[in-house]
C-alpha positions as CSV (number, residue, x, y, z in Angstrom):
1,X,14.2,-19.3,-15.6
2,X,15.4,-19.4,-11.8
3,X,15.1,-23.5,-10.7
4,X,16.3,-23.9,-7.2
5,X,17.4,-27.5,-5.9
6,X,17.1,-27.6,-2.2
7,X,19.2,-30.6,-1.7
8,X,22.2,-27.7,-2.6
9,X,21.2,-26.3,0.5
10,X,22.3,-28.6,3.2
11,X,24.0,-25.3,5.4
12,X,21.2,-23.0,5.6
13,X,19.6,-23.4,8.8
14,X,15.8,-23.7,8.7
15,X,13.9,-24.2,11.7
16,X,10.4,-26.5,11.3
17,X,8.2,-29.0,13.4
18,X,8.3,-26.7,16.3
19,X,5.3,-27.6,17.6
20,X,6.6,-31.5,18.0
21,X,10.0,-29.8,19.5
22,X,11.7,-29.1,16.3
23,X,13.7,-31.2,13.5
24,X,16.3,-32.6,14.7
25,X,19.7,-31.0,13.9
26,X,20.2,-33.1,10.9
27,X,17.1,-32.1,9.6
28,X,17.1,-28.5,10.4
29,X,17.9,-26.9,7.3
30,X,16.8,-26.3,3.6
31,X,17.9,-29.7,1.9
32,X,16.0,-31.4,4.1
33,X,13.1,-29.7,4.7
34,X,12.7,-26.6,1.9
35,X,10.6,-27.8,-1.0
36,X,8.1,-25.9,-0.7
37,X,10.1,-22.4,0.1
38,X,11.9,-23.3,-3.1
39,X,9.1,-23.8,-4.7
40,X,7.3,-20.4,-3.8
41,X,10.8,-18.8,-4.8
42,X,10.5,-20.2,-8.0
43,X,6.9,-19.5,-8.4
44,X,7.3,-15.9,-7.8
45,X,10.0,-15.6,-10.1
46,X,9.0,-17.5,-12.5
47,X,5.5,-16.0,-12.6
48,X,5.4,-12.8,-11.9
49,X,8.3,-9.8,-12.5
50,X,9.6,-10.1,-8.8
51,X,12.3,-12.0,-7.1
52,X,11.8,-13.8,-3.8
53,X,14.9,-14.7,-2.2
54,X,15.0,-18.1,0.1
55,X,16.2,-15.9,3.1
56,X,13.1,-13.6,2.7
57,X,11.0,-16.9,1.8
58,X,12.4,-18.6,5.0
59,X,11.7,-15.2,7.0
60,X,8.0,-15.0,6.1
61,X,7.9,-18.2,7.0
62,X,9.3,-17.7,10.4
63,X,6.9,-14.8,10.6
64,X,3.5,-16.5,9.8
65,X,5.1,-19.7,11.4
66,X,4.4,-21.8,9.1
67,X,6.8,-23.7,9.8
68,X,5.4,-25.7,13.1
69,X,4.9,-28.6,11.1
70,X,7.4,-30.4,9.7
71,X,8.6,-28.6,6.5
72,X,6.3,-25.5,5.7
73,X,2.9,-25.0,5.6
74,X,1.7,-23.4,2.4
75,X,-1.6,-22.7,3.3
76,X,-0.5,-20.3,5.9
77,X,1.9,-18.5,3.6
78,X,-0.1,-15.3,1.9
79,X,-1.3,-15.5,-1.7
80,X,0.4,-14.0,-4.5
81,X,-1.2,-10.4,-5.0
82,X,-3.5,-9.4,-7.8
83,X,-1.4,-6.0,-8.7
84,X,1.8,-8.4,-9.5
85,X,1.8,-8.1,-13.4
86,X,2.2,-11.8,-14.9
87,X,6.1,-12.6,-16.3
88,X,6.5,-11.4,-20.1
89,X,6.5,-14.5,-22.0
90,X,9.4,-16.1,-22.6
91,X,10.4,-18.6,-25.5
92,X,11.6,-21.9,-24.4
């Protein structure tokens, strides 16, 4: 089961709040400000029989700029399709 931390993250850039300005430099990158990317990377993974890599995750977040705010805004970020088959079970 793929679990990403984003606090091991701390030197990949990602830009957010750009509508106050942006982060500040400290605070422009995935430890401080990529929960919720990790989260739709695990999501996806985790889910469904696809990967989603956090530089594709970050990317379609650039994209659809849901990233004005500070951090990422989910809302924005499409919905998982309906064709995606569901992840074979797995025993814990």
């Amino acid at each position: 089961m793929l679990y990403l931390n984003q606090r091991k993250y701390p030197d990949m850039p990602y830009q957010h709040n750009l509508k106050n300005g942006g982060a500040p430099p400290d605070k422009s990158n995935i430890s401080a400000a990529g929960c919720g990317l990790c989260c739709l990377c695990m999501i996806v993974e985790n889910m469904t029989m696809h990967h989603l890599s956090l530089e594709d995750c970050r990317q379609m977040a650039y994209d659809l700029k849901a990233n004005q705010s500070a951090g990422t805004n989910l809302t924005i970020l499409p919905t998982l399709p309906v064709n995606i088959p569901p992840h074979p079970y797995r025993e814990w």
